[in-house]
N, C-alpha and C positions, 0 to 999 in steps of 0.2 A: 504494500500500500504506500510506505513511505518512498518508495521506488517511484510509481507511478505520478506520488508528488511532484518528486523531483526535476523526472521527465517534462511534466507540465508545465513546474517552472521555470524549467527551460528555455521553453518553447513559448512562450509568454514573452521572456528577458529578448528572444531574439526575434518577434515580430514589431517587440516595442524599439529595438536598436532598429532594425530596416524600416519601421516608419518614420524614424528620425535623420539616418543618413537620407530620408527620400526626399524630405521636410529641408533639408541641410541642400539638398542638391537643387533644389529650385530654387531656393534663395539664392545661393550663387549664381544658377543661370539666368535669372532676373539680374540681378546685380548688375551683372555680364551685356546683357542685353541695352538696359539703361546707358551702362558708359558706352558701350557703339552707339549709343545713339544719338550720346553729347559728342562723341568724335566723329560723327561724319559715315561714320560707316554704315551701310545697310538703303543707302537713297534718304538716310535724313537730313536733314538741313542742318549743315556743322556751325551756321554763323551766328544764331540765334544769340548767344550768348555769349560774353567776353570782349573787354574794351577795344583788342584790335582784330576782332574777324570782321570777316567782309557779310554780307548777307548772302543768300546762295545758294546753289549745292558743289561740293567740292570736282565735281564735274563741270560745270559750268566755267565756261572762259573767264580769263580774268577780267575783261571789258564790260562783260555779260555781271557779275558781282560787283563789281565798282558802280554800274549801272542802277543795279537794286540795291545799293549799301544809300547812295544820294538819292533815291526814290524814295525810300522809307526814312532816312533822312529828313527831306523837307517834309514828308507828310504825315508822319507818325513818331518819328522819336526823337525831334530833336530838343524837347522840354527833358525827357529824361536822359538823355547825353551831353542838357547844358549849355545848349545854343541858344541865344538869345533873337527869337522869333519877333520881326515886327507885326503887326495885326493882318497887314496885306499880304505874310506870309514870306516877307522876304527876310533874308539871312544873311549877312556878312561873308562873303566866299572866305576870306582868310580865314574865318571862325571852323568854315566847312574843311576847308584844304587839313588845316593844324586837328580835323576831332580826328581821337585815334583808329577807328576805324579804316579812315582814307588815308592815316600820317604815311601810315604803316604801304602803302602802297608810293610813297614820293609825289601822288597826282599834282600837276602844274597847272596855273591858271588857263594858261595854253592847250593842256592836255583838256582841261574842262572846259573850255572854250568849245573846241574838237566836239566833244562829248552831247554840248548842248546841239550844235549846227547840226548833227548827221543825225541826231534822234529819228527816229521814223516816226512817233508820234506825237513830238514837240511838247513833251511832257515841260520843262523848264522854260524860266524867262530869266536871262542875267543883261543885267544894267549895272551902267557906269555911270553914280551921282557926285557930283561937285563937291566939296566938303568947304572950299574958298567963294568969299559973298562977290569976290572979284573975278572970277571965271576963270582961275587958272586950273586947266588940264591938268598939270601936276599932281594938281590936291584932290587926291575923292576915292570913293571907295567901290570895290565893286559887290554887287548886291545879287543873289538868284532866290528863285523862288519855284515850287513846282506849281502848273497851270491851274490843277485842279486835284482832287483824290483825297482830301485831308480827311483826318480824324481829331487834328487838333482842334480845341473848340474857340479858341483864341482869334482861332483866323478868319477874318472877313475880306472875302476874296471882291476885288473890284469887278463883279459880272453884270453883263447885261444883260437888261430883263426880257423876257420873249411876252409880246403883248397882246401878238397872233400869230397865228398859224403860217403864216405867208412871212414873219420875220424869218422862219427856216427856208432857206435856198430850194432844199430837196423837199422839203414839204414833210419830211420822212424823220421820224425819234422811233430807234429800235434798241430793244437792251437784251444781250445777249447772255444766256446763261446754261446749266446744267440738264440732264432729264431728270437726275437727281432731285436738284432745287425748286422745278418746274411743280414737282406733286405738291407743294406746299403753298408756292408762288399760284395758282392755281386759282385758289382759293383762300387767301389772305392778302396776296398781292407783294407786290417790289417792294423791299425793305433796304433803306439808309444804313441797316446795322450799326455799327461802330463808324461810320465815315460820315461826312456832314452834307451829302447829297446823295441821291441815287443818280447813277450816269446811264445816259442814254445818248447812242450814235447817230449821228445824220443819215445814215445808210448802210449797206452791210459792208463785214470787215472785208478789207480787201477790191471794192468797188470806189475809189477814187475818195475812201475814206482815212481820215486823220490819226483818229482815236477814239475814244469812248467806248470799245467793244473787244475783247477779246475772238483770234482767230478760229481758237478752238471750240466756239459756243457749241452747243448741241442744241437751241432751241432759242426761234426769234421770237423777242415780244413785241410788236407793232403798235405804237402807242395814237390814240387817237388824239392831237394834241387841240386843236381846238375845244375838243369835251373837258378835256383835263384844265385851259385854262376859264373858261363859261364856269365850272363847278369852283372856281377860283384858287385851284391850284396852282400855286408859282412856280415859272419856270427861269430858267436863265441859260445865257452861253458862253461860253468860259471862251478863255484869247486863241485857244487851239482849236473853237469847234463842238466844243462836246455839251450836251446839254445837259444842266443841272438841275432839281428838284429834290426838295427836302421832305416830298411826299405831304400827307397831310399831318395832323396834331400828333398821329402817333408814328410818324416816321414811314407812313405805307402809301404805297401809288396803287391806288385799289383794282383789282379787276374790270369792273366797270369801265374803266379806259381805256383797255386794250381790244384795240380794233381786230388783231388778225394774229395768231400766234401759228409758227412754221418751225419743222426740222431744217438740219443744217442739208438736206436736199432741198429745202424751199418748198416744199407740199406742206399746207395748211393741217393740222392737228383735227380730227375731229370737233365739232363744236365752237370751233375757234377760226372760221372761215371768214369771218367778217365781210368787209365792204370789198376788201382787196385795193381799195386807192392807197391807203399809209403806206403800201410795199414797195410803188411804183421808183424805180431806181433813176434817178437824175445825174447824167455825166457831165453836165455843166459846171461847169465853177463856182462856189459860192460865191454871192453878190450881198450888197446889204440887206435888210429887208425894209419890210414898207410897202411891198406889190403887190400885186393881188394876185390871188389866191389859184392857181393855175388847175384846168380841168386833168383829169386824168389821159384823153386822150391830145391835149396839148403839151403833157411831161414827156409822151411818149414821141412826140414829133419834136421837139426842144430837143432831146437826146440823139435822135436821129440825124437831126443838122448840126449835133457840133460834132458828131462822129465823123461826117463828110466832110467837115471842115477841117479836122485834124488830117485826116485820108488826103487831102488835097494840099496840105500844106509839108 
């Protein structure tokens, strides 16, 4: 009998050690896991964190991270890195040059000169202000700012207000996003989230458009803007193009305003076929606004002629 005890207690001592070396092994392979994933390894983002990484993935070219290290920058952290933000959202380039993030890289005002000109989407503005009441060039500082994208709440960006439908060239506000994000967007609507506007494009990406839309969307939202300002939604247009809205009281651009929602093949979603005019794509070049309000079969001949007219030139 005391045999049999024994036995048992054996065999007790040695399921409670192997649930413990098991217990023992996860934790370390979490552990493990964690720090790959502060160092970059595994496709996570190594820059997240630490006064001189770049923002990023360690795959990403160095151009491509210097890129998004001054994009997140001006638009989101430069209160917690210490930069001293004017309300209009502009920065002190030396302030930017010297924070360690970019020290760490030598970037030149030259180099960010560079940087801002070839943008493809003309995220930045840098200016050169006088600092002498006598007008000496010499004296002054140079100043950048990004166009649009903020989350700081500080920032009052100089935009102009859109008051109709016919201030937009292309006549066209499209906001592009996930199939994911769609199920929710569906029925709650476009949300400002953490940033202090919802953006919407002049057109789709990649159609003689600026900015305001990601290439990779999976699903167009068609805004019908004239409804949206009649219900007295504010709109505005940022210096690159992109149209701004802070949605309504609780930060959403309701359903109700979207005229025509499409995959990134451009077939309209069930239910979501609308008028089909907000889609009509405009190759002309933006003009100011103020005109009136162009039919859908004369967007379609406007586009026609300057196609010939480029063809011919």
């Amino acid at each position: 009998m005391e045999a049999v005890s024994s036995e048992l207690q054996q065999a007790l001592e040695e399921k409670h050690a192997a649930r413990d070396a098991k217990k023992k092994q996860k934790k370390l392979q979490k552990k493990d896991g964690l720090e790959k994933k502060q160092s970059g390894s595994g496709g996570g983002d190594a820059s997240q964190k630490g006064p001189g990484k770049l923002r990023g993935l360690e795959k990403d070219p160095p151009e491509v991270r210097v890129s998004k290290t001054l994009s997140w920058l001006l638009r989101h952290g430069a209160q917690g890195e210490g930069l001293k933000m004017r309300t209009d959202g502009y920065v002190r380039v030396v302030d930017v040059l010297n924070n360690p993030k970019l020290k760490s890289q030598s970037l030149t005002l030259e180099q960010l000169q560079d940087m801002v000109k070839v943008d493809a989407k003309q995220r930045y503005d840098l200016i050169f202000e006088l600092t002498a009441a006598d007008g000496d060039t010499s004296k002054g500082e140079w100043w950048i700012k990004a166009r649009q994208g903020h989350s700081i709440k500080t920032v009052k960006l100089d935009l102009k207000p859109i008051l109709t439908a016919s201030d937009i060239p292309t006549g066209i506000a499209v906001h592009g996003t996930t199939q994911k994000a769609w199920e929710s967007i569906a029925t709650q609507g476009l949300s400002k989230m953490t940033r202090n506007h919802i953006h919407l494009a002049q057109g789709v990406a990649g159609q003689n458009v600026i900015s305001g839309m990601r290439k990779s969307s999976q699903i167009l939202i068609f805004i019908n803007l004239q409804k949206a300002l009649d219900a007295g939604v504010k709109l505005f247009l940022s210096d690159n193009g992109v149209i701004l809205t802070e949605g309504d009281g609780t930060g959403f651009l309701k359903p109700e305003f979207f005229d025509r929602v499409e995959n990134s093949k451009r077939v309209a979603l069930p239910g979501w076929e609308g008028s089909g005019e907000s889609t009509i794509e405009s190759a002309a070049v933006p003009q100011s606004g103020g005109i009136e309000t162009p039919s859908a079969e004369r967007k379609v001949k406007e586009v026609e002629e300057g196609l010939e007219k480029l063809e011919v030139k």
